[in-house]
N, CA and C atoms of all chains as a GROMACS GRO file, in nm:
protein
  453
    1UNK      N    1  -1.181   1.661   1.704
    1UNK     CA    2  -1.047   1.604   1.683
    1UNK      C    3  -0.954   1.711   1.624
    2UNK      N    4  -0.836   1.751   1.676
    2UNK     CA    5  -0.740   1.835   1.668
    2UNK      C    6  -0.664   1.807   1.536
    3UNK      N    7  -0.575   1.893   1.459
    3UNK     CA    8  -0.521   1.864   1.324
    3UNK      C    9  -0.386   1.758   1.417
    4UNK      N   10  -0.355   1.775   1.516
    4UNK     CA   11  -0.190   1.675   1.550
    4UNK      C   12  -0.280   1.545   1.590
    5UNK      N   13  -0.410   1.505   1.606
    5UNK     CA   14  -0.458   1.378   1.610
    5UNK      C   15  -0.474   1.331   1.477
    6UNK      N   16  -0.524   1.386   1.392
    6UNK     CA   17  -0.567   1.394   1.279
    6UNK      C   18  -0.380   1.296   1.196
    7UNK      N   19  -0.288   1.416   1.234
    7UNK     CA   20  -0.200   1.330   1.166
    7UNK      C   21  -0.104   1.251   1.239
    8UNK      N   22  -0.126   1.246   1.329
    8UNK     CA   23  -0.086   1.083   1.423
    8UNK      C   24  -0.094   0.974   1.371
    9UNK      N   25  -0.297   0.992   1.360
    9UNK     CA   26  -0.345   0.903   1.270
    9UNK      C   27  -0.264   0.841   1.134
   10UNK      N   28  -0.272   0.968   1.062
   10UNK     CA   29  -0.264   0.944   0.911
   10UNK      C   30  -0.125   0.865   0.892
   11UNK      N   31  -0.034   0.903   0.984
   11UNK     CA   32   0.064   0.862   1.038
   11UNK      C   33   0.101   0.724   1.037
   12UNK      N   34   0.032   0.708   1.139
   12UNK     CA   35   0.006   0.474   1.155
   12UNK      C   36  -0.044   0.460   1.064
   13UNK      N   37  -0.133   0.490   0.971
   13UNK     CA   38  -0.224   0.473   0.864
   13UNK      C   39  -0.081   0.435   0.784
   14UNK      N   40  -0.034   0.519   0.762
   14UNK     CA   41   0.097   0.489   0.668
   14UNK      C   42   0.183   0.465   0.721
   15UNK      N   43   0.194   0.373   0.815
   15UNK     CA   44   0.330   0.326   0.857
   15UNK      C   45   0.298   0.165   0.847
   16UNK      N   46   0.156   0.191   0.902
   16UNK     CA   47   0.097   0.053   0.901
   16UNK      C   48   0.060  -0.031   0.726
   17UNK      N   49   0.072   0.086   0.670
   17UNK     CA   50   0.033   0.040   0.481
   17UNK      C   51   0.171  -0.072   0.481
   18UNK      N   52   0.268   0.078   0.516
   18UNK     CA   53   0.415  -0.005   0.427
   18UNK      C   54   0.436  -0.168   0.521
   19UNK      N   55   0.390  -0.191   0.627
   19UNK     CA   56   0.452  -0.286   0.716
   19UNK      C   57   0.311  -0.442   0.663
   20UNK      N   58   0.247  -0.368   0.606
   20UNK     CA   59   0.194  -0.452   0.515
   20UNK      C   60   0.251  -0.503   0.366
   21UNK      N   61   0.253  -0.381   0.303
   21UNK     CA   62   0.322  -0.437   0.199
   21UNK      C   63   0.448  -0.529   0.218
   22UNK      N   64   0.533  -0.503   0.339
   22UNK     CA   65   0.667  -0.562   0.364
   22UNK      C   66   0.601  -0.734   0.418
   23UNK      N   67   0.499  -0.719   0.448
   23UNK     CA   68   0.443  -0.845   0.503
   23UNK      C   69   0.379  -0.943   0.374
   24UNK      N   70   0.346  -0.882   0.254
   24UNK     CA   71   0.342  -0.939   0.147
   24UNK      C   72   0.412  -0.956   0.042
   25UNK      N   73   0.546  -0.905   0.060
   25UNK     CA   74   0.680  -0.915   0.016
   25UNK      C   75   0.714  -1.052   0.069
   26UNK      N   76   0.793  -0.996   0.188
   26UNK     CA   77   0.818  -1.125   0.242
   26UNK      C   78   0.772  -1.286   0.205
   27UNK      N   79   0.641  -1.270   0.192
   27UNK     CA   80   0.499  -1.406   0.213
   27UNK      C   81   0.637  -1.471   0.046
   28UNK      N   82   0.637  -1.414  -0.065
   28UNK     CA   83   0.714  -1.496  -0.112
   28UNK      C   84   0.833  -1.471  -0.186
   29UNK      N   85   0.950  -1.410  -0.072
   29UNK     CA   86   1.071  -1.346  -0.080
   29UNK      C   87   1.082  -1.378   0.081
   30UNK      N   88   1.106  -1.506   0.154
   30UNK     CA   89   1.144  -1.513   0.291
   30UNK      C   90   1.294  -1.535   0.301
   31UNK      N   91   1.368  -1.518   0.203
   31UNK     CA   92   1.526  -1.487   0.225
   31UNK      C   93   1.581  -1.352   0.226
   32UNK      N   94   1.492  -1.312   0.178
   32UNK     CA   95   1.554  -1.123   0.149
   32UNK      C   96   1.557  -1.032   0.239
   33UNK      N   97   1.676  -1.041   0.304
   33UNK     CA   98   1.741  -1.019   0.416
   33UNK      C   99   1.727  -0.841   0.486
   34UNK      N  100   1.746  -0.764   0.325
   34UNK     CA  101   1.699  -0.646   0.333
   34UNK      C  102   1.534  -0.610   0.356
   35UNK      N  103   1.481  -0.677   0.304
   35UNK     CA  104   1.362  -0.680   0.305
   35UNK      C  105   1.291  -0.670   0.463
   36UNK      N  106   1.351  -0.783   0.505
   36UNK     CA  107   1.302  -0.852   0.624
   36UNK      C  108   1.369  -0.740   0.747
   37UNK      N  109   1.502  -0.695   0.769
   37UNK     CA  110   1.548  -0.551   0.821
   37UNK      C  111   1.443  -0.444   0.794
   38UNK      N  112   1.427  -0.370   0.698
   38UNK     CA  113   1.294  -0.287   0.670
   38UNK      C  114   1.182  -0.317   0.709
   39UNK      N  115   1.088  -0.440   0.710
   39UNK     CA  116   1.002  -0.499   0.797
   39UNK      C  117   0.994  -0.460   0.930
   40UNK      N  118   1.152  -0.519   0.966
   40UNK     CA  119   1.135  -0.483   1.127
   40UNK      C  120   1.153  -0.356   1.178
   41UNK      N  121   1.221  -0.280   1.077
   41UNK     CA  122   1.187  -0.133   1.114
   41UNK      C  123   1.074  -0.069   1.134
   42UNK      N  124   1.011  -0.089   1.006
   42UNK     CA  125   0.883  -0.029   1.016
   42UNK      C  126   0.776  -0.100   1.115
   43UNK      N  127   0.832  -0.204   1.184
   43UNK     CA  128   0.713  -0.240   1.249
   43UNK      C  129   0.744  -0.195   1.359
   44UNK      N  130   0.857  -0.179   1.439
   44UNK     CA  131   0.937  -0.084   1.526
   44UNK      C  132   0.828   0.032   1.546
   45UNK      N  133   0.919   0.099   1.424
   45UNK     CA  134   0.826   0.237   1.422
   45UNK      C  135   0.684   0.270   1.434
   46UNK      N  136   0.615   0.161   1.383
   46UNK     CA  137   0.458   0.144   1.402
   46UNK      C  138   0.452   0.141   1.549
   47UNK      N  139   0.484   0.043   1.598
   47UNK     CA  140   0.419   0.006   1.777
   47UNK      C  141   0.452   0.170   1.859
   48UNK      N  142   0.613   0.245   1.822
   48UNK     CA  143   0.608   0.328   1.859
   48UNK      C  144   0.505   0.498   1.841
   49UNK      N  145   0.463   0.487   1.693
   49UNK     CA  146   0.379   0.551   1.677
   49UNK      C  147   0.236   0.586   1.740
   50UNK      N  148   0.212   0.386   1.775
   50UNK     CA  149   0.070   0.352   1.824
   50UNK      C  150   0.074   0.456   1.970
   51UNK      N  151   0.229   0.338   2.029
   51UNK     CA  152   0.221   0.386   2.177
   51UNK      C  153   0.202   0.584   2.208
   52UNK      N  154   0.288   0.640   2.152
   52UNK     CA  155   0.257   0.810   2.089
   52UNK      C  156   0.136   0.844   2.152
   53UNK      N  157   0.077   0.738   2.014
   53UNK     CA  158  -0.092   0.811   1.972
   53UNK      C  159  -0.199   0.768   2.089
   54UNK      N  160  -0.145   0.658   2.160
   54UNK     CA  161  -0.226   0.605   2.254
   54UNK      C  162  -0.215   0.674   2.447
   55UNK      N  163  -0.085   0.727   2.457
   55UNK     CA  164  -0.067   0.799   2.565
   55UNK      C  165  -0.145   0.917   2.553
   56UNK      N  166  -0.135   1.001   2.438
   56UNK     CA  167  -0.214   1.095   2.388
   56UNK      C  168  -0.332   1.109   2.408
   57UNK      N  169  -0.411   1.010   2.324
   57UNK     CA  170  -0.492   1.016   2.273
   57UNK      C  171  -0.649   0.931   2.297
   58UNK      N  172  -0.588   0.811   2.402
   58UNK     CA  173  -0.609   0.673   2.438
   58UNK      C  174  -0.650   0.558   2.341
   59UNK      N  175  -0.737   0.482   2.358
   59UNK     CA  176  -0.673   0.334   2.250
   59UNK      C  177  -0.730   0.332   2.130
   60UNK      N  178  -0.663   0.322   2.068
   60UNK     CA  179  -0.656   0.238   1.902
   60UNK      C  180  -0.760   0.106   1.864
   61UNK      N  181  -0.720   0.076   1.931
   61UNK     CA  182  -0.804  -0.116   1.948
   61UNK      C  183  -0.867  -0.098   2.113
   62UNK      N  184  -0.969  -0.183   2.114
   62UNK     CA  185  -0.995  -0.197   2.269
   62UNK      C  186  -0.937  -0.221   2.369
   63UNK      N  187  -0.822  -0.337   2.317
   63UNK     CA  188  -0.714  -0.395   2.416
   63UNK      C  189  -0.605  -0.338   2.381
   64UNK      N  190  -0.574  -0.198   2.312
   64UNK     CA  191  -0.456  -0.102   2.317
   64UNK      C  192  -0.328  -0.159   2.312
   65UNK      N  193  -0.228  -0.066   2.293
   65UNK     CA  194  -0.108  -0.096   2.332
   65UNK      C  195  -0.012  -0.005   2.448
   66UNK      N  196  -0.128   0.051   2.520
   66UNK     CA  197  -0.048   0.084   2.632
   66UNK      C  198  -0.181   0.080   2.722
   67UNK      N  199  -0.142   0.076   2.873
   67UNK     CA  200  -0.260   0.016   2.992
   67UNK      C  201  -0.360   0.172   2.989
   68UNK      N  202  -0.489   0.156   2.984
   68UNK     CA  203  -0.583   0.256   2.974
   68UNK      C  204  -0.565   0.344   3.109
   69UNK      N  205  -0.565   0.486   3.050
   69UNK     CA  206  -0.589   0.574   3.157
   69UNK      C  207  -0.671   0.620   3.270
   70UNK      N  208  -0.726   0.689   3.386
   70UNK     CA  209  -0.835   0.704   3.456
   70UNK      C  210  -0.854   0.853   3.425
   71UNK      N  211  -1.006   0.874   3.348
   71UNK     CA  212  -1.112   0.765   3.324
   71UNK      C  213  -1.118   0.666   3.236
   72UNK      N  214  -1.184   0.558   3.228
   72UNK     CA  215  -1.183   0.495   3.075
   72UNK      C  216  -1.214   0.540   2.951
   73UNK      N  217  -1.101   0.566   2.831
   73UNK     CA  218  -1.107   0.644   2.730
   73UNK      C  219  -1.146   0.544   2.645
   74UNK      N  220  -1.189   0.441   2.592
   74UNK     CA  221  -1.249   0.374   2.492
   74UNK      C  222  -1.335   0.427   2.419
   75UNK      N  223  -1.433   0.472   2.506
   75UNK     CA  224  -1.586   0.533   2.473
   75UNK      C  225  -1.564   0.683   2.440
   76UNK      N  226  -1.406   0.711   2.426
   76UNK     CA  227  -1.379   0.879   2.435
   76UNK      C  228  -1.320   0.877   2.288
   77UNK      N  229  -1.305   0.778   2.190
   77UNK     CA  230  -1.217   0.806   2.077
   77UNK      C  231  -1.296   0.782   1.968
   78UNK      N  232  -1.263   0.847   1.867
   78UNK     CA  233  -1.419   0.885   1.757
   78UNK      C  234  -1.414   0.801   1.680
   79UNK      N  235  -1.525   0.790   1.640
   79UNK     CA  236  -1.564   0.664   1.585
   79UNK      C  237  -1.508   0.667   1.395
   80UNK      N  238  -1.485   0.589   1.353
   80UNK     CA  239  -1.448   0.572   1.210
   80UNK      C  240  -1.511   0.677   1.134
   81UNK      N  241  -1.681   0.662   1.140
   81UNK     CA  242  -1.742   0.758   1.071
   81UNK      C  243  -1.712   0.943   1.062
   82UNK      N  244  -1.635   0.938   1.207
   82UNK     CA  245  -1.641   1.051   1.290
   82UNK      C  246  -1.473   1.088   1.194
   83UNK      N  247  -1.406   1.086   1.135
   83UNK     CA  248  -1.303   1.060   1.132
   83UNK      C  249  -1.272   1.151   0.979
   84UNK      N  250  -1.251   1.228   0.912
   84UNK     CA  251  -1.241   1.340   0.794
   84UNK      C  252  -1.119   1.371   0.778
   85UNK      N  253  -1.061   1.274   0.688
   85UNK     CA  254  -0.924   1.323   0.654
   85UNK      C  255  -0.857   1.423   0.516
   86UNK      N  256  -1.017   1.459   0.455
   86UNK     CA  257  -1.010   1.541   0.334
   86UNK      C  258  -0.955   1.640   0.355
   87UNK      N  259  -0.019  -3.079  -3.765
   87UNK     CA  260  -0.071  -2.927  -3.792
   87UNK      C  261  -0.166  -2.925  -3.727
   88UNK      N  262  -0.174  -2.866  -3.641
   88UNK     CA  263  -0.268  -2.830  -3.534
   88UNK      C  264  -0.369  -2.749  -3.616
   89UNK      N  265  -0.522  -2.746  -3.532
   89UNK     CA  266  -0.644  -2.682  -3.600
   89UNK      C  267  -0.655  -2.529  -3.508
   90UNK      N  268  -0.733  -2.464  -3.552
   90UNK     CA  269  -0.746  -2.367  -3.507
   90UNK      C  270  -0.784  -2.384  -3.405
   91UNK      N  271  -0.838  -2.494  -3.295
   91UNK     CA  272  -0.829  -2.451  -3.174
   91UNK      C  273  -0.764  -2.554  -3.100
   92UNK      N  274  -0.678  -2.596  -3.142
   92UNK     CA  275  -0.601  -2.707  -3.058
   92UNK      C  276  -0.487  -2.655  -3.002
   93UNK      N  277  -0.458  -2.556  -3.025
   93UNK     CA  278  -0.355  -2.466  -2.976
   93UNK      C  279  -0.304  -2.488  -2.870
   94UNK      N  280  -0.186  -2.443  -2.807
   94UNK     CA  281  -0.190  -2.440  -2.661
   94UNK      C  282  -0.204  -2.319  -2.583
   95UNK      N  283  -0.270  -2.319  -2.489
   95UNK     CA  284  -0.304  -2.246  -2.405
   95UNK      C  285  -0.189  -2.119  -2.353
   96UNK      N  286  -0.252  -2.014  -2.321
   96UNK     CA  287  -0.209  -1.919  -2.259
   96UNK      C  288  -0.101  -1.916  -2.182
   97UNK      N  289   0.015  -1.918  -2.119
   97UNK     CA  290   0.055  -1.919  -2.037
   97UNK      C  291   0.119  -1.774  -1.972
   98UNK      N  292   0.094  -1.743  -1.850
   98UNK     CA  293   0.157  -1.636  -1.713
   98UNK      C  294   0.304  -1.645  -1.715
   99UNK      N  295   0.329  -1.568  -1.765
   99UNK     CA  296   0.473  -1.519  -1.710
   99UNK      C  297   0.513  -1.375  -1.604
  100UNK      N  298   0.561  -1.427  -1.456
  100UNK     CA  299   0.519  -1.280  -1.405
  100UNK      C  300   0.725  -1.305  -1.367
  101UNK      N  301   0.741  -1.163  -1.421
  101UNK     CA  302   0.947  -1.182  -1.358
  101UNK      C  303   0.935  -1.154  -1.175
  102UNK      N  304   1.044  -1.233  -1.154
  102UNK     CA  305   1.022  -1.224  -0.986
  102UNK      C  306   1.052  -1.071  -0.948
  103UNK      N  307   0.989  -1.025  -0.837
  103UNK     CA  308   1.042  -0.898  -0.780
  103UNK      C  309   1.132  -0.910  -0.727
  104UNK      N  310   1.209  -0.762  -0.716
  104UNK     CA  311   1.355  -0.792  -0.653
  104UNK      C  312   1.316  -0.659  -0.586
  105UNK      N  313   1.335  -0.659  -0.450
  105UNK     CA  314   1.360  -0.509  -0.352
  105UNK      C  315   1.473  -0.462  -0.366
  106UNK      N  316   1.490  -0.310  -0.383
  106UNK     CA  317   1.607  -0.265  -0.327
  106UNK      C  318   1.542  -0.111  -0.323
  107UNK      N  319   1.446  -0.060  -0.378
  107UNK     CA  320   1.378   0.108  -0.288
  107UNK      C  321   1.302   0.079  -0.284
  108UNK      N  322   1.230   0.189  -0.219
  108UNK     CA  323   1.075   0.208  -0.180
  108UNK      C  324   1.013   0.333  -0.166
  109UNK      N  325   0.920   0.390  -0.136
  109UNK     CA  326   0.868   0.515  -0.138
  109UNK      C  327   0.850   0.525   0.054
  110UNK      N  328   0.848   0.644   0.087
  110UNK     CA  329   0.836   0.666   0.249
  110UNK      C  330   0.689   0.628   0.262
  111UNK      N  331   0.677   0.595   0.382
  111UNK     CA  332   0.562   0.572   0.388
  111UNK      C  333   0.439   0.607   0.334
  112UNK      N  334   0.470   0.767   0.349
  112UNK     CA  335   0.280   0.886   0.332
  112UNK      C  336   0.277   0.861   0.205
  113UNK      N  337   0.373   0.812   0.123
  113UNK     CA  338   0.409   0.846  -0.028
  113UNK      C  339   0.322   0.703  -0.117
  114UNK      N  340   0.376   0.595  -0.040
  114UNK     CA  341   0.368   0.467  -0.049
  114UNK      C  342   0.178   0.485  -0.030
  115UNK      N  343   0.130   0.489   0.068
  115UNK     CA  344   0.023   0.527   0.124
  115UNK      C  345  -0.137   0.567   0.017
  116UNK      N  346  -0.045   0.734  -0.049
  116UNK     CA  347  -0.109   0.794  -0.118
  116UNK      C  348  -0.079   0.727  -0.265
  117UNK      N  349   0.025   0.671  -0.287
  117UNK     CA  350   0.023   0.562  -0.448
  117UNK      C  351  -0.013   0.432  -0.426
  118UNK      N  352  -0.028   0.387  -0.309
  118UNK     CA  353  -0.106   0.231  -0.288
  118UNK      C  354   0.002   0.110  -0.339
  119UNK      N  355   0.130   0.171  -0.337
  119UNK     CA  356   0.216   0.078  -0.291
  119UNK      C  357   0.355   0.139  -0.273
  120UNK      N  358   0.430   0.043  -0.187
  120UNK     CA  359   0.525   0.136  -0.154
  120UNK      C  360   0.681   0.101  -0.239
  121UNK      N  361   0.665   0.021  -0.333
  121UNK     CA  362   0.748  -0.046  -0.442
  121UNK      C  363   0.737   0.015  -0.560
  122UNK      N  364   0.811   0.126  -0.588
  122UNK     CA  365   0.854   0.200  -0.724
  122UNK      C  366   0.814   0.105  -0.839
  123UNK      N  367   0.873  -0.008  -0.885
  123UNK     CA  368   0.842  -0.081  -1.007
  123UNK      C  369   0.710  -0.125  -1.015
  124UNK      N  370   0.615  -0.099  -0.898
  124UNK     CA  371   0.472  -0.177  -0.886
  124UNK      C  372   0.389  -0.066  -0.933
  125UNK      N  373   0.443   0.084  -0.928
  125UNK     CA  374   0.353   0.208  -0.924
  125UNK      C  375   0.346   0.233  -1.105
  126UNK      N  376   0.222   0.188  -1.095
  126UNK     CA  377   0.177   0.185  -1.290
  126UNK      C  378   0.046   0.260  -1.270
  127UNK      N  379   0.062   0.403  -1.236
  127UNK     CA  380  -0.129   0.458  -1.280
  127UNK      C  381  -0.148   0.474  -1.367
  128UNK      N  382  -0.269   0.474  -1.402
  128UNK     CA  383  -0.303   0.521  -1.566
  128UNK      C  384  -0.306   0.648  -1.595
  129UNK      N  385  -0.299   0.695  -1.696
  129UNK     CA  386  -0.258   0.797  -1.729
  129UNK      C  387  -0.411   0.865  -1.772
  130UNK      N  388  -0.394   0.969  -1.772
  130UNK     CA  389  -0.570   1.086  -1.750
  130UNK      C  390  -0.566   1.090  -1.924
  131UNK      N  391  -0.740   0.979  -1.917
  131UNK     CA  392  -0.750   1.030  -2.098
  131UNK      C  393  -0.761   1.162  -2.164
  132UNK      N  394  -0.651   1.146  -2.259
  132UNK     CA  395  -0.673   1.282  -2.372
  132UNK      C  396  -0.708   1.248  -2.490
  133UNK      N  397  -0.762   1.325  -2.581
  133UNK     CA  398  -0.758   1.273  -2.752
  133UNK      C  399  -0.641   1.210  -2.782
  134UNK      N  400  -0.495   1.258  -2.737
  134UNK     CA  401  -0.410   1.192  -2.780
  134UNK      C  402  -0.290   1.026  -2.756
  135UNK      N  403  -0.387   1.044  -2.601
  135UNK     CA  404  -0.382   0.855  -2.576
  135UNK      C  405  -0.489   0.806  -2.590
  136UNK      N  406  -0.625   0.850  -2.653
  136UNK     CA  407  -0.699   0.757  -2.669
  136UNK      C  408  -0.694   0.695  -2.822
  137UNK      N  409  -0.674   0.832  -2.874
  137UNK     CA  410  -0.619   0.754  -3.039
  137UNK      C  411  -0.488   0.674  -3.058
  138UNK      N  412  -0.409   0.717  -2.934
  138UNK     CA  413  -0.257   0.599  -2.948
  138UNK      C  414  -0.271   0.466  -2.903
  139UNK      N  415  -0.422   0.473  -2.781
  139UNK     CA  416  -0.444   0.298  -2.767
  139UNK      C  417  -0.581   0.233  -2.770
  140UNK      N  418  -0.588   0.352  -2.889
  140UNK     CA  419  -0.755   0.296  -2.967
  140UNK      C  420  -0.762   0.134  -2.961
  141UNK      N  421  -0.887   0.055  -3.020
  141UNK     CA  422  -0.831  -0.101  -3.047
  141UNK      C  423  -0.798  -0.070  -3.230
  142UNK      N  424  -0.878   0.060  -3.242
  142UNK     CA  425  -0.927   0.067  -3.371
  142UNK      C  426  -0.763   0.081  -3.460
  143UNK      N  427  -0.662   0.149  -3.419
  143UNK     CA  428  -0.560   0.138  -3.444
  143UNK      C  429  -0.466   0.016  -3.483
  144UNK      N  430  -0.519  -0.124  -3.404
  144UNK     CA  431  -0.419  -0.246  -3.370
  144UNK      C  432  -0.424  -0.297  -3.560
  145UNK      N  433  -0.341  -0.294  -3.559
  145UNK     CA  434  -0.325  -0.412  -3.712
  145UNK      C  435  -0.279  -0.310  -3.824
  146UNK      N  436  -0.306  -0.210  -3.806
  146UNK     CA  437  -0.288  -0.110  -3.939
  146UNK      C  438  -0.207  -0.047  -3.940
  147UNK      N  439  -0.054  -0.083  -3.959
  147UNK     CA  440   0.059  -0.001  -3.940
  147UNK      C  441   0.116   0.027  -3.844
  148UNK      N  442   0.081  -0.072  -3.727
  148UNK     CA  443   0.106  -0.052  -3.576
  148UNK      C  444   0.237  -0.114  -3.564
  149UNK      N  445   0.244  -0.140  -3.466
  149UNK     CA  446   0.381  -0.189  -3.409
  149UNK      C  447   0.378  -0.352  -3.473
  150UNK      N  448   0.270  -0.376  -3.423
  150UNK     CA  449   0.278  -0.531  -3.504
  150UNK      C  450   0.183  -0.548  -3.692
  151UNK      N  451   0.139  -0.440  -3.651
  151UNK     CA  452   0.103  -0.477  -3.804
  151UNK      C  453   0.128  -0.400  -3.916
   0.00000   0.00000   0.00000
């Protein structure tokens, strides 16, 4: 795994943190208008990140967010263990 | 006059959060939240915060006693 996969990754990793925290904001602050704008940004930015990392790189999840390439890359993306972000 | 244990109970007071910054993502990420007022680490023991929040300290000239 290459250092620009490496921080693709680390990337959604943290795009995907904050769009959590904004998702447990929200849970009890569902008027906060700013809040809920930032939400949808960052979740914006997430899907676009995924899609990035997934043309690249191929899928994230099994059922991806963009249609799998030829050959089938599922079995081509490293496994969690495989994965050293020290 | 209530007895020593008829007291009333404990009560939670948490003030509501209010948004208005945040930390960028990688930032948010690497402090484990991305809400400035939430980011409380502890601070790396020295001799000189462990004697400032000894227990051994509480009562003897402290803030409350």
């Amino acid at each position: 795994m290459d250092n620009d996969q490496k921080t693709m990754l680390l990337n959604i990793m943290a795009e995907e943190f904050t769009a959590v925290e904004f998702n447990l904001y929200l849970d009890t602050h569902p008027d906060d208008k700013k809040a809920l704008a930032d939400y949808n940004e960052t979740v914006k930015k997430l899907a676009e990140l995924k899609s990035q990392y997934e043309k690249k790189y191929g899928p994230l999840t099994n059922f991806g967010y963009v249609p799998s390439q030829y050959p089938w890359q599922w079995v081509e993306e490293p496994w969690p263990w495989q994965l050293n972000f020290a | 006059m209530k007895g020593p244990n008829e007291g009333e109970l404990a009560r939670a007071h948490v003030v509501i959060q209010q948004y208005n910054r945040r930390f960028p993502p990688m930032e948010g990420l690497q402090k484990g939240t991305i809400f400035p007022e939430l980011y409380m680490p502890y601070e790396k023991m020295t001799k000189e915060t462990v004697k400032r929040d000894s227990w051994r300290s509480f009562g003897r000239g402290g803030r409350n006693g």
